[in-house]
Each structure stands twice: as structure tokens, then as C-alpha cells.
C-alpha positions as CSV (number, residue, x, y, z in Angstrom):
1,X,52.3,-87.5,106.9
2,X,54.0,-90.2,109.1
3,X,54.1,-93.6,107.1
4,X,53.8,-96.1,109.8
5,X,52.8,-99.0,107.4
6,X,55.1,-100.3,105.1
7,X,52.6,-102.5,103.4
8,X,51.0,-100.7,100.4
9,X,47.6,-100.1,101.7
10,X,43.9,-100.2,100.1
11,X,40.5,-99.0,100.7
12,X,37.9,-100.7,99.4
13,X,34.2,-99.2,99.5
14,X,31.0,-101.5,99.7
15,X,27.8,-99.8,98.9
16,X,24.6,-100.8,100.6
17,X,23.6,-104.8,100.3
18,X,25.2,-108.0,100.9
19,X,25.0,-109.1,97.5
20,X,27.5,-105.8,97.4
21,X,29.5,-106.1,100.1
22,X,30.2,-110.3,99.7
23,X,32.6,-109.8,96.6
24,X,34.1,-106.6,97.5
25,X,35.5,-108.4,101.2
26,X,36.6,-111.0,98.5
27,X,38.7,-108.6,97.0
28,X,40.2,-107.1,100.2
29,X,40.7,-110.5,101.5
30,X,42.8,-111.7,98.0
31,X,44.9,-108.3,98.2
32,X,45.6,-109.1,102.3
33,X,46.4,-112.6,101.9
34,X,48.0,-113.0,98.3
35,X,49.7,-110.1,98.0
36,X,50.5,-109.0,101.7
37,X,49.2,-105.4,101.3
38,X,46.8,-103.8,104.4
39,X,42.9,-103.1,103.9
40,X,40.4,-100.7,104.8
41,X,37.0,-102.1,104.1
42,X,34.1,-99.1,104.3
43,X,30.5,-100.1,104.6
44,X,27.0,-99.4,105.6
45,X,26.7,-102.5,107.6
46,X,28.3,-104.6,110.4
47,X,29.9,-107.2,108.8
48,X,29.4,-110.1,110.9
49,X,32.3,-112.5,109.7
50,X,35.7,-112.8,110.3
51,X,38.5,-111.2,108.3
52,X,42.2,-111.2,108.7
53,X,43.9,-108.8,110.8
54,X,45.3,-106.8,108.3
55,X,41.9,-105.8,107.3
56,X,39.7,-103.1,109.2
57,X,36.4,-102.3,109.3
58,X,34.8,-99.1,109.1
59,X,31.1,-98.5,109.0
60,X,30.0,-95.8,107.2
61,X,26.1,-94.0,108.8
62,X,23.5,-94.7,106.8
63,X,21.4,-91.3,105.4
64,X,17.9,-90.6,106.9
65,X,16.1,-90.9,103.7
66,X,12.6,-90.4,105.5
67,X,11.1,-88.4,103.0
68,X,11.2,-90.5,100.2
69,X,8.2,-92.5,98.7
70,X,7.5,-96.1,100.8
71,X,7.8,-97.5,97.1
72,X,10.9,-95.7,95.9
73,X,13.3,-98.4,94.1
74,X,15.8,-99.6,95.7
75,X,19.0,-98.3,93.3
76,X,17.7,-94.7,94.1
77,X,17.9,-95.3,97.6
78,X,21.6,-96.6,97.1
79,X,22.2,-94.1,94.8
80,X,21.1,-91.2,97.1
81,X,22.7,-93.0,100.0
82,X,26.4,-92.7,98.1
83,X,25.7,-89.0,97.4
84,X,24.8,-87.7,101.1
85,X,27.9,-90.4,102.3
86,X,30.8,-88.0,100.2
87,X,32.1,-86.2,103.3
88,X,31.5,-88.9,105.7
89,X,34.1,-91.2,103.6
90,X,36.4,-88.0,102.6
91,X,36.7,-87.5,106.7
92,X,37.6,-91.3,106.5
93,X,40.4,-90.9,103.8
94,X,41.8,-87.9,105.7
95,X,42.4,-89.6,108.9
96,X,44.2,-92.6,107.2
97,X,46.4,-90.4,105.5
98,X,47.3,-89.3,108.7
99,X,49.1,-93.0,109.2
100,X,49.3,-94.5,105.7
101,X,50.1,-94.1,102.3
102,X,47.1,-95.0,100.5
103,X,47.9,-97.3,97.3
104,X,44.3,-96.6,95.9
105,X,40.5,-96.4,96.8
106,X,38.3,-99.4,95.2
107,X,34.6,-98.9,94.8
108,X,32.1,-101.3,93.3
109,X,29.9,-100.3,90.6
110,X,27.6,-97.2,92.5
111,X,30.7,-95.4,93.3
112,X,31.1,-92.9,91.0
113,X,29.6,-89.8,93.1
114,X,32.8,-90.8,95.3
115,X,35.1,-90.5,92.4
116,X,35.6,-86.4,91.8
117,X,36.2,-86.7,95.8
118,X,39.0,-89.2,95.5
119,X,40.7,-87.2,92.5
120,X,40.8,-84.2,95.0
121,X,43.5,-86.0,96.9
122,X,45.1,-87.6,94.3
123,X,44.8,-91.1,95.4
124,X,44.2,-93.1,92.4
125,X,41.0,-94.6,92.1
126,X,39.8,-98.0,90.6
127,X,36.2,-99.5,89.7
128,X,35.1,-103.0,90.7
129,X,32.3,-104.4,88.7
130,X,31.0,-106.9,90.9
131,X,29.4,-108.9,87.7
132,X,30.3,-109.3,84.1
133,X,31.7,-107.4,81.1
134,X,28.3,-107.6,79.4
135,X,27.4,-105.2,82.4
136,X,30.6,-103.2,81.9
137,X,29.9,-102.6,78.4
138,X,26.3,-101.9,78.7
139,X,27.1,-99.4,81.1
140,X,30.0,-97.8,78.9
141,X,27.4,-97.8,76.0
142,X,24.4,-96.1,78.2
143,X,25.0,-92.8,77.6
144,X,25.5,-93.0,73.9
145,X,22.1,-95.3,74.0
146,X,20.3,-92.3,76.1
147,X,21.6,-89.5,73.9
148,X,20.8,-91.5,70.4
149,X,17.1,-92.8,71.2
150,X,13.7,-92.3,71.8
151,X,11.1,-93.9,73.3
152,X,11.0,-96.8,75.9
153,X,14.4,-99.0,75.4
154,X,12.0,-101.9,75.7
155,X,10.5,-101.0,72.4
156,X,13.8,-100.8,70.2
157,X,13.5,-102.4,66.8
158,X,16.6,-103.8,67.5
159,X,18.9,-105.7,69.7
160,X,21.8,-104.1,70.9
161,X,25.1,-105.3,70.0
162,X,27.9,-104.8,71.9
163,X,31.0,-105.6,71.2
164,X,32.1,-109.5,71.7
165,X,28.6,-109.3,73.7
166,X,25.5,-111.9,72.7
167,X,22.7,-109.4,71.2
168,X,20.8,-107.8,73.8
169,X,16.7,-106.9,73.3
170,X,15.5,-103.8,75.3
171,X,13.5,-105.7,76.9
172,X,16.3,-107.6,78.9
173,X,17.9,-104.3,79.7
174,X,18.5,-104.1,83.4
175,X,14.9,-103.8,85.4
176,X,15.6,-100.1,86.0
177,X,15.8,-99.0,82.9
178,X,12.2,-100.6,81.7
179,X,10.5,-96.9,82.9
180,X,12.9,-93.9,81.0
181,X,11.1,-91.6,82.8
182,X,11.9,-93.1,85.7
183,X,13.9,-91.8,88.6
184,X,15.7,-94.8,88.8
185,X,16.5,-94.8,85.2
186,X,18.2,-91.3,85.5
187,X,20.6,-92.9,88.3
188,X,21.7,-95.4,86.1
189,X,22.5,-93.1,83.3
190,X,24.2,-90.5,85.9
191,X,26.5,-93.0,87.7
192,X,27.3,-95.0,84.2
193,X,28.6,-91.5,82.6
194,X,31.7,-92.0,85.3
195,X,32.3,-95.6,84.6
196,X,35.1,-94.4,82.1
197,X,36.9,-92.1,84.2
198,X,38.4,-94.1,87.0
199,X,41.9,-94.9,86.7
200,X,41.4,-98.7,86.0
201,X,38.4,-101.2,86.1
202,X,38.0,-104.7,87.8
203,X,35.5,-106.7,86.5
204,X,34.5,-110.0,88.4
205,X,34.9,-112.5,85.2
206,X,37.1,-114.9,83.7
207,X,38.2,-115.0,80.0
208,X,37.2,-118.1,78.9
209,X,33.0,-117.8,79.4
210,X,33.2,-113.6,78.1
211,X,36.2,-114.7,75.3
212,X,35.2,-112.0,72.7
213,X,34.3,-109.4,75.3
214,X,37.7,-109.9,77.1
215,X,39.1,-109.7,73.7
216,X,38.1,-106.2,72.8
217,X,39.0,-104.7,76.1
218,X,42.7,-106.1,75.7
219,X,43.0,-104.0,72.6
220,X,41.1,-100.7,73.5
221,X,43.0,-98.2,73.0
222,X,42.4,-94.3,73.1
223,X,43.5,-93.8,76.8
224,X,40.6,-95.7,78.2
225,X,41.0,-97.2,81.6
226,X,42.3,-101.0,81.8
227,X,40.3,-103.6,82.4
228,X,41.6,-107.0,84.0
229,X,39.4,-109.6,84.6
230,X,40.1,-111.3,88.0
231,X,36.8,-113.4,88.9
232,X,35.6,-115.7,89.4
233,X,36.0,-114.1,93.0
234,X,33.6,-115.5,95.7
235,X,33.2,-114.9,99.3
236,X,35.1,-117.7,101.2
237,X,33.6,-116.4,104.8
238,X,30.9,-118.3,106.8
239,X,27.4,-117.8,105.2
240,X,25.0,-115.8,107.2
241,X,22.7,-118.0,108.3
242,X,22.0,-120.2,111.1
243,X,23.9,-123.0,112.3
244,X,20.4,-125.2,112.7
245,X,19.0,-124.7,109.1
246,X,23.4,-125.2,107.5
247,X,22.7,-128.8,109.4
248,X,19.3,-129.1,108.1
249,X,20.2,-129.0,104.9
250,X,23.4,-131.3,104.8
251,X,22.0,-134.0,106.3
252,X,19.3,-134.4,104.3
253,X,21.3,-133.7,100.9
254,X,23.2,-136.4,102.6
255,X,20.6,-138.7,102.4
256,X,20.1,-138.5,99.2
257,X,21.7,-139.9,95.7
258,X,24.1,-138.7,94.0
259,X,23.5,-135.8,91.1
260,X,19.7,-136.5,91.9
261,X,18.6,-133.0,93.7
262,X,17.5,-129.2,92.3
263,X,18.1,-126.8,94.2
264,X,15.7,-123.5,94.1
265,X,17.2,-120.2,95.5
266,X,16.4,-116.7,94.5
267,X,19.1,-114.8,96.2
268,X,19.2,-112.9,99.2
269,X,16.7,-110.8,98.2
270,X,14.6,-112.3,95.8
271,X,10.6,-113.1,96.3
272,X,7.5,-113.9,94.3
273,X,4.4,-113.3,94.2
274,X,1.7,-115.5,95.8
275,X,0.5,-117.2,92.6
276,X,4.1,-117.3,91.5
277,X,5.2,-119.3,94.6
278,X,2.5,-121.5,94.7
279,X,2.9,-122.2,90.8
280,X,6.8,-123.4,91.5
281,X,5.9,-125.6,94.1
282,X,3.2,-127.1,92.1
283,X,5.4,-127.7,89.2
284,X,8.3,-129.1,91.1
285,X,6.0,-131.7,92.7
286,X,4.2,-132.6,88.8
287,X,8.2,-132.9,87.8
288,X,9.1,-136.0,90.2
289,X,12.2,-134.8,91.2
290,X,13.9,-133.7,93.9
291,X,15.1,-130.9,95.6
292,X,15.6,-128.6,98.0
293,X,14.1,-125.0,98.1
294,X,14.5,-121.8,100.1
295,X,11.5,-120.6,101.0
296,X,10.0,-117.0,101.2
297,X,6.9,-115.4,102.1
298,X,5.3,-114.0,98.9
299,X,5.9,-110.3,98.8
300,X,1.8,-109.8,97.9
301,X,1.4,-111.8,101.3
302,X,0.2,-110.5,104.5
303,X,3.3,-110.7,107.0
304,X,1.2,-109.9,110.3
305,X,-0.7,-113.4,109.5
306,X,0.5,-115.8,111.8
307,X,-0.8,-118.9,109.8
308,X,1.8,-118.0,107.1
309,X,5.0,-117.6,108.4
310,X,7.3,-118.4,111.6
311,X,11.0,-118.3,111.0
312,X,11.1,-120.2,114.2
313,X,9.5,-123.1,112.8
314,X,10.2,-125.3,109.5
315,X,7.3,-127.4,109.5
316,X,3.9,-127.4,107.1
317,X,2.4,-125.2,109.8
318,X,4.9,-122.0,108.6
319,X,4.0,-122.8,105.3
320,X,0.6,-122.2,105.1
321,X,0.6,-120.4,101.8
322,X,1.7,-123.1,99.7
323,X,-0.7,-125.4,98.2
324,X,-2.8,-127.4,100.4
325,X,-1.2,-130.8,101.1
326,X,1.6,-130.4,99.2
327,X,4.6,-130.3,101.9
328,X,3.1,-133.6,102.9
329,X,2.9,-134.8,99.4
330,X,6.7,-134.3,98.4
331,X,8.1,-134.8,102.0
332,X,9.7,-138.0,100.7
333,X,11.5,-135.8,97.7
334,X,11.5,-132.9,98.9
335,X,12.8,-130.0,101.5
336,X,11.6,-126.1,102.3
337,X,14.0,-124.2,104.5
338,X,12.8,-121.2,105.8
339,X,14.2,-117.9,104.2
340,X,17.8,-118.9,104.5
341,X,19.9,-122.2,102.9
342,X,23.5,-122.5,103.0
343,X,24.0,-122.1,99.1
344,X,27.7,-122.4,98.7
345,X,27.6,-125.7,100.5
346,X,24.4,-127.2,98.8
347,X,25.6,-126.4,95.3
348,X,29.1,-128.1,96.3
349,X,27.4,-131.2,97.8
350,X,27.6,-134.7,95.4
351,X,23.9,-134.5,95.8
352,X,23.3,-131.3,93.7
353,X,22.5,-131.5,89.9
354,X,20.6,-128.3,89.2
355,X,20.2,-124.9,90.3
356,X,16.7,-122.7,90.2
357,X,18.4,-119.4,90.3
358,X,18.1,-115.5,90.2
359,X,21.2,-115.1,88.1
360,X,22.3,-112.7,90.5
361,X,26.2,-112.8,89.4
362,X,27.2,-114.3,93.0
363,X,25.4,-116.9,92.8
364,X,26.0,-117.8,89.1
365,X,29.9,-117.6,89.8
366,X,29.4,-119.6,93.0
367,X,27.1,-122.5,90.4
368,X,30.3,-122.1,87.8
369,X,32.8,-123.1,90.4
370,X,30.8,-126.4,91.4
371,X,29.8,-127.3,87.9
372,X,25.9,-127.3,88.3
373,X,23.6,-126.1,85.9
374,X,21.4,-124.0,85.8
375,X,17.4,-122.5,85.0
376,X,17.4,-119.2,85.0
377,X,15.0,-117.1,86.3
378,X,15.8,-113.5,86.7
379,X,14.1,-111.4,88.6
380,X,15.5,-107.6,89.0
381,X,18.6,-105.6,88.6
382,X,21.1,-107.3,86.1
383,X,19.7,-110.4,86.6
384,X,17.5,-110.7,83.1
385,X,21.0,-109.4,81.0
386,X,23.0,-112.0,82.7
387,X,20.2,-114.9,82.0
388,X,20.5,-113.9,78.2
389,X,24.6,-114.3,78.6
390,X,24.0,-117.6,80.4
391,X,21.5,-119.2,78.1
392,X,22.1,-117.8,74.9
393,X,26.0,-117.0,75.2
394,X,27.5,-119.6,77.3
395,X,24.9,-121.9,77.2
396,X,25.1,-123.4,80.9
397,X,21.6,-122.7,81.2
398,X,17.9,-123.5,80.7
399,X,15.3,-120.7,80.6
400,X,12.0,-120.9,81.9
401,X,9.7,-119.5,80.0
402,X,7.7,-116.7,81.5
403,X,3.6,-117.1,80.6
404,X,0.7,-114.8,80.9
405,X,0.9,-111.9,83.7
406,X,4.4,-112.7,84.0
407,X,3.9,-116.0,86.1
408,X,5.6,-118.9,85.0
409,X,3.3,-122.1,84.6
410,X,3.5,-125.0,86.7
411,X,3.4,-127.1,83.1
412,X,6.4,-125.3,82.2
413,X,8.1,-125.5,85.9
414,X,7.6,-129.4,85.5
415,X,9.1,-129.3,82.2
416,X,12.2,-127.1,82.7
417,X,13.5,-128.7,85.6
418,X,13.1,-132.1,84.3
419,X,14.6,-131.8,81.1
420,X,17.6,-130.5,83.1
421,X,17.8,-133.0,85.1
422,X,17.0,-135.9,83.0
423,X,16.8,-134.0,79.1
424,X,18.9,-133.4,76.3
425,X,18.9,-130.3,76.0
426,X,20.1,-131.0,79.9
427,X,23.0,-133.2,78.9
428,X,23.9,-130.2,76.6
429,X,24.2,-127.5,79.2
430,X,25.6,-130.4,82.0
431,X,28.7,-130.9,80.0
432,X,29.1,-127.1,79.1
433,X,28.8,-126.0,82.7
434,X,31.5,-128.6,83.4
435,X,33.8,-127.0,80.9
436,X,33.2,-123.7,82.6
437,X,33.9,-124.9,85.5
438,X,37.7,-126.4,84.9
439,X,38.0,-122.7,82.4
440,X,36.6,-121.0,86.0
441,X,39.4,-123.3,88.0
442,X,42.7,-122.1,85.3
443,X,41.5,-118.9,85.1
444,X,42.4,-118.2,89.0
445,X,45.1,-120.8,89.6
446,X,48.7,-119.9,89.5
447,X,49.8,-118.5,85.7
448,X,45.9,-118.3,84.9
449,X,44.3,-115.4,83.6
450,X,43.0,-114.2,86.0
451,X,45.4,-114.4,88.5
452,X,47.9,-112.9,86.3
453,X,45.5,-110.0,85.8
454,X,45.9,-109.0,89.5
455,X,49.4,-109.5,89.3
456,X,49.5,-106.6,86.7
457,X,46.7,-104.3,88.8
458,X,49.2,-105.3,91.9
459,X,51.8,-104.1,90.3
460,X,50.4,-100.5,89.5
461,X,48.9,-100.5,93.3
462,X,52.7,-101.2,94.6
463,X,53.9,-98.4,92.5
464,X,51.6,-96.1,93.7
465,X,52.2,-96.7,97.4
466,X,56.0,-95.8,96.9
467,X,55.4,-92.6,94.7
């Protein structure tokens, strides 16, 4: 093998989904531009941002999964898409050996049908969780929970307590584990029996809001694989969006006082149902306040309606299943943006007091770094365990409180977001969040945490290049 790159060199694997790929080009980009090493990203899409030179792209082709069921869950098409992708990557890895010595392979938290692969060529191999360590642990706990129970994990008698975690009820297990029969559910539990056999773990977390979590993984002992927290670690790229709706946005937030707006996002892939949606907007217009909301079509609405929906518009006309009158009732409090908002830049504008939110771990990281509170309202995936650690462990959050059929009232919509915007119980979670946010700031400035954390991983990564 010729070693034409004197730079230790890493490749990082993305699997399927923005909300995937975003802190995993994070992690390239710190490695590249802290710590001068060279970067293969692999992924299933075209990344359409820039990236420093020393970073290359490769694009991994995406399985024909044609047979499957219109309604099969998404995790068991990313699952399935990492198993038929093993030779694809392993032809990858064998034509950069040809030039490089790699330093390691990195995948994020589906990656362990990649692993056995990897081990063949004796490249070490490292895990990125891409949220918390109340993930982490849950996930290193699964397959003792699988093997020790019966019955639907929804119907335990008791919470599960992990250690240095906030209790955890079945029911607030991740969404695809709520069906044990499930195919889903059998992914989870396969690619979780792996988490503890990669040669080290990232997680993308801070000390200070996971303290007794980050605790117990600092003295685990028994050979497990360390774990070094190194978050919070956000994409710094341009947001993909339109340059239209990023104006949009600003200059009304502009307009408007300070601390005095809630913003309402649900992720890049979150929607609601038709009586859901028009519930929020009801309640946010019986609250008073304002804000600034990204906009879907329902997922129970019909997309070839015209009336509904045009991407190419933002008026009341591509709105049409919202309440009647209601865009022209809160226009003077109020803005809907069409499907896409830039987030990063609306929750760090002046304006911002309040965040509507998934609790998708980007975005709660991305609310952490600006200070801004939060209701949580999880939808899928993670997003109901990290709500629990939010509201109940680190308390930087309301909850709004889900009513019959699942929907969440207008009554309590009006409630939630004005108590955190005006409350107590907002006060509370205001000056908490702000806390976080300075712990979030020392955690990955120089001689924090954090950043010594991937000064020790570095270290290991240098080693390994030169061995």
C-alpha cells in the first residue's frame, strides 16, 4: 500500500436521512478543521453544501427495496438499506487503502451490519450516537430488556431505570418498539446487540445536562468500549432551504420585539394529522402570542388537491386546510412558512423566546446553544425518550399534554405556550435553559469537556494511522 497522505485519515458513514447525515458532516468537519486529519464522508445522498477540501464525498447507491409494503416503517427500510450496502462500502474501503492509511471508520447509530466488515480489515471501528446517553444506555440495556420480559414494553409495571438516567415508562420507549412483534422492533434489538462491540463510542452530549449518565460511563470498567462525550456538535453549513423563505423569516422576526415570538417546527420530517394541525393553529391564535410556524400539509390530507397546498406560494390561498379565517385573523402576530424555515437562524434571533419542537436531538442541541426553551412534543423515533430527559431530567422544558385520540387540545395549546412565554413555571425552565446553554458553551470551548474528550479519541485515531 502506497501512503500518499500523511494526514491520519477517517471515514465517516451517514446512513439514510438528513437528520443523519447533518451531525455526522459535523463530525468530519471538527476532525478536518481542528485536528488537520483528511475525511471520507459516505452517504446515500448528494450532499448539497460545501465542505472543506480535505473532505470527499462518496455516495453510496441506494437498494431497490420495491418489494416491500407501501407502509413498511421507515427504520426497517434504513435498516435493510445498511445490510444490502455491506459490499458496496467494503469496495469503498478497499480502494482507499490503495492510497491511505485509514485511522478508523465512524458510523452513526444503524451501523452495526457494517461493523463485522470493518473488523475483517482491521481498521478500527468507532460508533457515533448522534443523540444522547439516555439513547446509548437504552440501547446497551435492550437486549437484556428483550431476553428478561414479556409482553408489550408499553405495559411494564415499572419504569426502567438506567443508570444516572431519569426513569423511563414503556410507554416512552422509542416509537418502534410500541409493537414487539413488530418488524421494526426486531431491527432495533438486532442492530443494538452490536452497540458494545465497536472499538469506542461517541455520543453527541455534553456532561453537564447527562451529569450522572456521564458519570457512570467514566468508571465502566470490564473492557467495555469508551465513551467520550463531544456534543453539543451541530451542523455549521448553509440550511437547506430557499434563499426567499431564509429572508422571509428574518425580516419579519425583525420586526418584531425582543424575546416576544414562539417558534413551532417539527423537524425535517415531522407532520400531523389534519385535526392535529388545525387544533395548533387554533390554540396558538386563543394564546395571544406570537410566533412563527413551519407549515406542513397534514399527512391524512389529500396532496393532489390543489386548494391545499402550493410550495410556490405563502399566502392563505396554500393554506386552505387551516381553519377558516384564521391566517387573516393572526396576520398581525403571526407567520406560516411553507414546509421549510431557517431554524438555526430563527432560534438565534433576539426575537425568539420559545420553541414548539419535535425533540428530535438536532434540534434540541441547536435550542440549547441559543438558550430558548422549549414545549416538547415528540412525535416518532427517540423523540418521546428525549422529551422525558428534557422535561423531567433537565427541566428546560414544558410538556404538552396529549388528550383524547392522541390530539393535543387547542385549550391546552393556548395554555402551554403561554405559560412559557409569560408563566412560572416558564420563568423556571427560561433560567434553566440559560444555564444549559453557558454548560453547552464550556463544554466545547478550549479545556472543556467536551473538547478534551476528542482530544483523547484524537489521540487513539493518530496512533492508529501510524501503526
Amino acid at each position: 500500500m502506497a501512503d500518499t497522505n500523511p494526514s491520519p485519515h477517517v471515514v465517516v458513514v451517514s446512513s439514510p436521512g438528513m437528520g443523519h447525515v447533518t451531525p455526522v458532516a459535523g463530525l468530519a468537519k471538527l476532525l478536518v478543521l481542528r485536528h488537520h486529519f483528511t475525511a471520507t464522508l459516505v452517504t446515500f445522498s448528494d450532499l448539497r453544501c460545501s465542505l472543506p477540501s480535505s473532505i470527499s464525498t462518496i455516495q453510496l447507491p441506494t437498494p431497490l427495496l420495491e418489494d416491500l409494503p407501501s407502509n413498511t416503517h421507515f427504520v426497517t427500510r434504513i435498516c435493510l438499506t445498511i445490510a444490502h450496502s455491506v459490499s458496496p462500502l467494503r469496495e469503498i474501503l478497499i480502494s482507499l487503502r490503495r492510497t491511505t492509511r485509514i485511522a478508523a471508520v465512524i458510523f452513526d447509530l444503524f451501523g452495526s451490519d457494517f461493523l463485522s466488515m470493518v473488523k475483517e480489515f482491521g481498521i478500527p471501528s468507532y460508533l457515533f450516537i448522534t443523540s444522547n446517553y439516555f439513547f446509548l444506555s437504552f440501547m446497551l440495556h435492550l437486549p437484556t430488556l428483550e431476553e428478561t420480559t414479556t409482553g408489550e414494553f408499553r405495559d411494564l409495571s415499572e419504569p426502567l431505570r438506567l443508570p444516572g438516567c431519569v426513569p423511563l415508562k414503556g410507554e416512552d420507549f422509542l416509537e418502534p418498539m410500541q409493537e414487539r412483534e413488530s418488524a421494526v422492533c426486531a431491527w432495533v434489538v438486532h442492530i443494538s446487540r452490536s452497540y458494545d462491540l465497536f472499538d469506542g463510542t461517541l455520543v453527541n452530549s455534553f456532561e453537564a445536562i447527562e451529569a450522572d449518565a456521564a458519570k457512570f460511563y467514566k468508571k465502566r470498567g470490564d473492557g467495555k468500549p469508551h465513551v467520550w462525550p463531544i456534543g453539543p456538535l451541530t451542523w455549521s453549513g448553509s440550511d437547506m432551504g430557499t434563499e426567499e423563505s431564509w429572508h422571509q423569516c428574518i425580516e419579519w422576526l425583525n420586526q418584531q420585539p425582543s424575546e416576544s415570538v414562539v417558534f413551532i417546527c417539527f423537524g425535517s420530517g415531522g407532520t400531523l394529522s389534519l385535526e392535529q394541525t388545525q387544533e395548533l393553529a387554533l390554540g396558538l391564535e386563543m394564546s395571544g402570542q406570537r410566533f412563527i410556524w413551519v407549515v406542513r400539509v397534514p399527512n391524512d390530507t389529500d396532496l393532489s388537491s390543489s386548494s391545499y397546498f402550493n410550495p410556490k406560494q405563502n399566502s392563505e390561498d396554500c393554506f386552505g386546510f387551516l381553519p377558516e379565517g384564521f391566517v387573516e385573523r393572526t396576520k398581525e402576530r403571526g407567520m406560516m412558512v411553507n414546509s421549510w424555515g431557517p431554524q438555526r437562524e430563527v432560534l438565534s434571533h433576539h426575537a425568539t423566546a420559545g420553541f414548539v419542537s419535535h425533540c428530535g436531538w438536532n434540534s434540541t442541541l441547536e435550542s440549547l446553544m441559543n438558550g430558548v426553551p422549549m414545549i416538547a412534543w415528540p412525535l416518532y423515533a427517540e423523540q418521546r425518550m428525549n422529551a422525558v430527559l428534557l422535561v423531567e431530567g433537565v427541566k428546560v422544558a414544558l410538556k404538552a399534554k396529549v388528550g383524547v385520540n392522541g390530539v393535543v387540545r387547542r385549550e391546552e395549546v393556548a395554555k402551554v405556550v403561554k405559560e412559557l412565554m409569560e408563566g412560572e413555571e416558564g420563568k423556571v425552565v427560561r433560567r434553566r435553559m440559560q444555564e444549559m446553554k453557558g454548560e453547552a458553551a464550556r463544554a466545547v470551548g478550549k479545556d472543556g469537556s467536551s473538547y478534551k474528550a476528542i482530544e483523547d479519541m484524537v489521540s487513539l485515531l493518530e496512533d492508529s494511522a501510524v501503526a
